[in-house]
C-alpha positions in Angstrom: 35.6 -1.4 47.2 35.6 -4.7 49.3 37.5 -3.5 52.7 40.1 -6.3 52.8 41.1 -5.2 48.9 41.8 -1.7 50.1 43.8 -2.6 53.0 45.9 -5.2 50.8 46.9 -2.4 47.9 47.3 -0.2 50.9 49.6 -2.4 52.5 51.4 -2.7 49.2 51.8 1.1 48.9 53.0 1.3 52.7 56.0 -1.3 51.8 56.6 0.6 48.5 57.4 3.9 50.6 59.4 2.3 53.0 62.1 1.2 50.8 64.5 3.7 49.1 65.5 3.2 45.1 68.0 0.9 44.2 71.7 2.5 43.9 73.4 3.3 40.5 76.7 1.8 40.3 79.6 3.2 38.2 81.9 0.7 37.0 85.6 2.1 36.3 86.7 2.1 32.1 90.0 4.1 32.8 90.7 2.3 29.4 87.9 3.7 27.6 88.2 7.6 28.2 84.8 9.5 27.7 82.4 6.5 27.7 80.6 5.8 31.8 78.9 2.3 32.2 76.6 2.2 35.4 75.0 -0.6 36.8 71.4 -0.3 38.7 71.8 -2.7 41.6 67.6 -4.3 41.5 69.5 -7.3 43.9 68.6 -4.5 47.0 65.4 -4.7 46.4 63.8 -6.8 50.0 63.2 -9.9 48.2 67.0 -9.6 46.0 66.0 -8.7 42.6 64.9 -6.6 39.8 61.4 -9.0 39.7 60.3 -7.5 43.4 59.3 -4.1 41.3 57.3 -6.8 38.5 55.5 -8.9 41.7 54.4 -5.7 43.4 52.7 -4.5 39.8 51.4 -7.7 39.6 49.3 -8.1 42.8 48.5 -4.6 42.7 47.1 -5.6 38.8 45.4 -8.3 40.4 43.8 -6.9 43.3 42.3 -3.5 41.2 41.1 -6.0 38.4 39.1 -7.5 41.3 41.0 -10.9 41.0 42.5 -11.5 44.0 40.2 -11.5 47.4 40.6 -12.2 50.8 41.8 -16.0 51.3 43.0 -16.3 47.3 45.5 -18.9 46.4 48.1 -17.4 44.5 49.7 -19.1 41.3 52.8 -18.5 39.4 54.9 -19.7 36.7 58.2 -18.9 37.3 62.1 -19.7 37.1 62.6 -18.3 40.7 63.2 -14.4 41.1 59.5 -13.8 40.4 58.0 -16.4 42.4 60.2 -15.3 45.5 59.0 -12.0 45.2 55.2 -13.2 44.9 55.6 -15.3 48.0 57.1 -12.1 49.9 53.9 -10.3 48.9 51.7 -13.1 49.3 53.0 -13.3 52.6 52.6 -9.7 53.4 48.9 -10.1 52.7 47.9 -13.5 54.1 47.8 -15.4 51.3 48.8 -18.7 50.4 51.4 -19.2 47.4 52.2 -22.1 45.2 54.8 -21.2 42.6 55.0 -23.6 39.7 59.4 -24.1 39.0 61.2 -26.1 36.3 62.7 -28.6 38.3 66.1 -27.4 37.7 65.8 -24.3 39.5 67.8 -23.7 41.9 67.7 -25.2 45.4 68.5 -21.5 46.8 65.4 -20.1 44.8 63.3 -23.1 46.3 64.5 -22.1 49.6 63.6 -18.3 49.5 60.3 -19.4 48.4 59.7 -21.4 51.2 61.3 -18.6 53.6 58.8 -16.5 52.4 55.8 -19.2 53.2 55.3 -20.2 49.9 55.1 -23.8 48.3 57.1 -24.9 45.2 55.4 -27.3 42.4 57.8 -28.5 40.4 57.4 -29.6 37.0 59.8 -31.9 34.1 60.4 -29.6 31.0 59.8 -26.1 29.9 56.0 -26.0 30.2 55.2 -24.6 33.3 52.4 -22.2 32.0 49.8 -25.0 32.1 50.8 -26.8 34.8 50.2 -23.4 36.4 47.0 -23.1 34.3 46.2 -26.3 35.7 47.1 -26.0 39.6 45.2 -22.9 39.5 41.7 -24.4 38.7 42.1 -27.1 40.9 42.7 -24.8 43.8 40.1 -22.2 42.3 42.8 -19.7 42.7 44.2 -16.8 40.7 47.4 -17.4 38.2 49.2 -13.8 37.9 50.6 -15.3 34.8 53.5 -12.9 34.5 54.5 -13.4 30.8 51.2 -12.3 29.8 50.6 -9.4 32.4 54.0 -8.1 33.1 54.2 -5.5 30.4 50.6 -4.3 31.1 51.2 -4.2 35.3 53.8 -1.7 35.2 52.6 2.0 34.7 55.4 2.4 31.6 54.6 6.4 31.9 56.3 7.1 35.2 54.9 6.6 38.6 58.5 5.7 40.4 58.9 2.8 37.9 62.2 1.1 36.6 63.1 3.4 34.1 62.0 6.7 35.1 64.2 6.0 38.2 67.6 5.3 35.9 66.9 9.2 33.9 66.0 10.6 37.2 69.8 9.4 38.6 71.6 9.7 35.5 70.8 13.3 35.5 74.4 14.5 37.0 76.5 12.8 35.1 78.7 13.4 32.5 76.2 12.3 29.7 72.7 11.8 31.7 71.1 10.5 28.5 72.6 7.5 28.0 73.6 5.8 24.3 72.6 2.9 25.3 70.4 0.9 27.9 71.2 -2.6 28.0 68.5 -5.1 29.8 67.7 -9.0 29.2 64.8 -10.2 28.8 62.8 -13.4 30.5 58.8 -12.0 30.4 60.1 -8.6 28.6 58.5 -6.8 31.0 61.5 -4.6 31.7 62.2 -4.0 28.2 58.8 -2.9 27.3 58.7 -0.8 30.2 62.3 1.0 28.5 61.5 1.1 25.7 57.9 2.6 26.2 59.4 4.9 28.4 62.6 6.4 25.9 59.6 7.0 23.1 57.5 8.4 25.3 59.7 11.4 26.4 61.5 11.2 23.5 64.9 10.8 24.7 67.9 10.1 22.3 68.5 6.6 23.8 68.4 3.5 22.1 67.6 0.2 23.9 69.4 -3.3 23.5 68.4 -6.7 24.8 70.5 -9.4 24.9 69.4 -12.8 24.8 71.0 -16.6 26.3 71.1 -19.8 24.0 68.3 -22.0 23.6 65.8 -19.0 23.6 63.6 -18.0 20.8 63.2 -13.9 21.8 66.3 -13.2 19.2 64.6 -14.9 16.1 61.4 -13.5 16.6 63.1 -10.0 16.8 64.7 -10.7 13.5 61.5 -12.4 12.0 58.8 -11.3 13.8 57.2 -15.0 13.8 55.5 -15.9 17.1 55.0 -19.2 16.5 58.8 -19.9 17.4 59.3 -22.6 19.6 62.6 -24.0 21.6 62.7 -27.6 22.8 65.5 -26.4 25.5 65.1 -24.4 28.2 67.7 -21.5 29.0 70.6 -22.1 31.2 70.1 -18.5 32.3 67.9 -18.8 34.8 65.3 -16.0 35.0 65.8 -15.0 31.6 65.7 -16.2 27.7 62.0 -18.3 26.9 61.9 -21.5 25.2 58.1 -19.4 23.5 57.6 -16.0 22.5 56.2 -14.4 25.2 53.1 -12.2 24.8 54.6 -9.2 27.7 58.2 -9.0 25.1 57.1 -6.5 22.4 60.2 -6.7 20.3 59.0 -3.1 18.1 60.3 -1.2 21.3 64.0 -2.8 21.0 66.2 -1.3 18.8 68.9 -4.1 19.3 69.2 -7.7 20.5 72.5 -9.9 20.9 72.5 -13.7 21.4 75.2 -14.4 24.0 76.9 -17.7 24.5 76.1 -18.9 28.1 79.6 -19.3 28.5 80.5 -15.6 28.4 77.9 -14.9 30.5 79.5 -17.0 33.6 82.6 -15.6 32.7 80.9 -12.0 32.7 79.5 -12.5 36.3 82.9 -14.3 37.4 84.8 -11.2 36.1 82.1 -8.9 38.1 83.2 -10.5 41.2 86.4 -9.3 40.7 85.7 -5.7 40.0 82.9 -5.1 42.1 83.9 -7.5 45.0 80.5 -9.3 45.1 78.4 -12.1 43.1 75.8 -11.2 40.3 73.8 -13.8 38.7 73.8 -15.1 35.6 71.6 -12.3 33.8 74.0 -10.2 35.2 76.7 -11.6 33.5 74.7 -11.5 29.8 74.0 -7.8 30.6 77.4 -7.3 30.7 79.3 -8.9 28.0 76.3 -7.4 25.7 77.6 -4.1 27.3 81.5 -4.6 26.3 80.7 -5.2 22.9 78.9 -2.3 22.9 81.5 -0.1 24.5 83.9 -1.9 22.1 81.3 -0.7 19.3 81.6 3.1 20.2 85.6 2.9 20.9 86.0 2.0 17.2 83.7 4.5 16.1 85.3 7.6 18.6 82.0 7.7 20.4 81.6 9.0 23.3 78.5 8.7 26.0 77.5 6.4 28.8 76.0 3.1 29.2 73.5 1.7 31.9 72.6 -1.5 32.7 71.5 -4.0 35.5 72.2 -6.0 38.2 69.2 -8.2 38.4 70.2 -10.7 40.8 72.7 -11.7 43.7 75.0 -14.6 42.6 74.0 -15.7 46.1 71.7 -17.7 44.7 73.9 -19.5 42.4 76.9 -20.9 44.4 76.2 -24.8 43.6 75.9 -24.0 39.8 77.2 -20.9 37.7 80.0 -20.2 40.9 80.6 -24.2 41.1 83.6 -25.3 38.7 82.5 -28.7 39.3 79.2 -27.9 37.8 80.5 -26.2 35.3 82.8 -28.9 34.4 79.9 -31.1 34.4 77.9 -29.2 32.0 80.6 -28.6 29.8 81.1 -25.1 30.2 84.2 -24.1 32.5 86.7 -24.6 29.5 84.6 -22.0 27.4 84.8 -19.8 30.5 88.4 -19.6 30.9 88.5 -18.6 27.3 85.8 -15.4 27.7 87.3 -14.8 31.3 90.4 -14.1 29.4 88.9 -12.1 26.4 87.1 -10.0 28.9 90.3 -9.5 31.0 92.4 -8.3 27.7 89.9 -6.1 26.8 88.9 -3.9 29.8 92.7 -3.7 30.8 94.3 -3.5 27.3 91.8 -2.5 24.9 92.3 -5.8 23.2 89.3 -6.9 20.8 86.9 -9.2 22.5 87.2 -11.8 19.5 
């Protein structure tokens, strides 16, 4: 193996061992006796969020497929999260990064890009896989093209990944298999990984995804068509695709939810005030998925726990999904007001969320 290789996966490894797993976080029901909901906390990861597990797979992917070599430029499409983590590791190993943005993203993700020493190319629309595409050749570097690679990167077996972590710390509590495992969805990495994972030892667990407006992940699970396309990009950003990605494998989900983008900022403005700190907007359509599902198993007597994610600070948000200007602007904070309520009624009263 060429020398510089070995010492960039072994660099990798070295920062993999020097940080600890991300904390599980119960969430108080006392209205809802007998069912747990825990939240895994992926915004402690170094570079703040669940995608610094997805980058590290994906260099390491890279670099073993013989891809990536001393001096590469390195290419991504990306909404933000993933990008900042790329540029972290880009960094780590020398290597110049250019991630390829809508230009709405956010002007904190451009910023912890460009912390990390990475460039930002910003691009009108939803198409950012050619421009990638694109930017790649003309650089003759290598495009990790996350949507297509995520859900082959990640060893879904085991090997300290993502889901083997949440069994592993679920295994003192009340009900360590969980009823449900509630993740979104932007490559469907994550999910795949899950749901792989629950099959694979066999665990009585069943997985739901939620999905934003404007995304097309929620038809194709109901029709199976891949040629579905959206002509609007999510307002969720880092989640929700406008295409159906090649990495979401929609056999291994055994339940999706659309979610109005409105109840998710309400969700992750209701978060704030139970866990006394911001979540982003994923966050918040993790969630509201997750009350209707507790809602779901009060009315049937059910019993169990429920685990889902914090994929993001809300740090990152505070000129848009924490800004009642901008939500004002975008016609939203109206809506919000309304699910803030529903989702105030129903954790302290029991009061339907509809």
């Amino acid at each position: 193996m060429d020398a510089w290789v070995s010492q960039a996966i072994t660099k990798i490894e070295a920062d993999m061992q020097r940080s600890s797993d991300t904390h599980l976080v119960p969430v108080p029901l006392p209205r809802f006796d007998g069912i747990q909901l825990y939240l895994k906390d992926e915004s402690t990861h170094p570079t703040g969020s669940l995608k610094h597990r997805l980058a590290r797979s994906l260099f390491l992917f890279a670099l073993c497929n013989g891809e990536i070599k001393k001096g590469s430029t390195v290419i991504e499409a990306s909404s933000g999260s993933t990008a900042i983590s790329e540029a972290y590791f880009a960094r780590l190993l020398g290597l110049p990064f250019i991630a390829v943005v809508p230009e709405s993203t956010s002007v904190e993700k451009i910023r912890q890009i460009e912390f990390y020493g990475g460039q930002s190319h910003k691009v009108k629309g939803s198409d950012i896989y050619s421009a990638a595409e694109a930017l790649a050749q003309q650089t003759s570097g290598v495009y990790l093209d996350q949507f297509t690679n995520a859900e082959r990167a990640t060893d879904w077996r085991g090997n300290n990944n993502i889901a083997e972590s949440i069994f592993k710390q679920m295994e003192k509590e009340p009900h360590p298999i969980p009823r449900w495992v509630v993740v979104t969805a932007g490559t469907g990495g994550t999910s795949a990984t899950i749901g792989r994972y629950i099959r694979y030892k066999g665990l009585d667990t069943q997985l739901c995804v939620p999905d934003p407006d404007n995304s097309v992940f929620y038809d194709y699970f109901q029709t199976g068509d891949k040629t579905l396309r959206s002509s609007i990009g999510s307002n969720i950003e880092g989640i929700g695709r406008p295409r159906v990605e090649p990495s979401f494998l929609r056999k291994v989900v055994d339940r999706m939810y659309q979610i109005p983008d409105a109840a998710s900022y309400a969700s992750m403005h209701y978060l704030n005030t139970i866990l006394n700190r911001r979540c982003g907007g994923s966050t918040g359509t993790n969630f509201y998925t997750v009350l209707k599902l507790i809602e779901e198993m009060k009315n049937n007597g059910e019993s169990g726990s429920i685990v889902s994610m914090i994929c993001d600070s809300g740090e990152r948000y505070l000129n848009s999904y924490y800004s009642e200007a901008w939500l004002a602007e975008k016609g939203f904070l109206d809506d919000v007001k309304i699910y803030q309520d529903r989702i105030t009624k129903f954790i302290n009263s029991g009061a339907p969320l509809k």
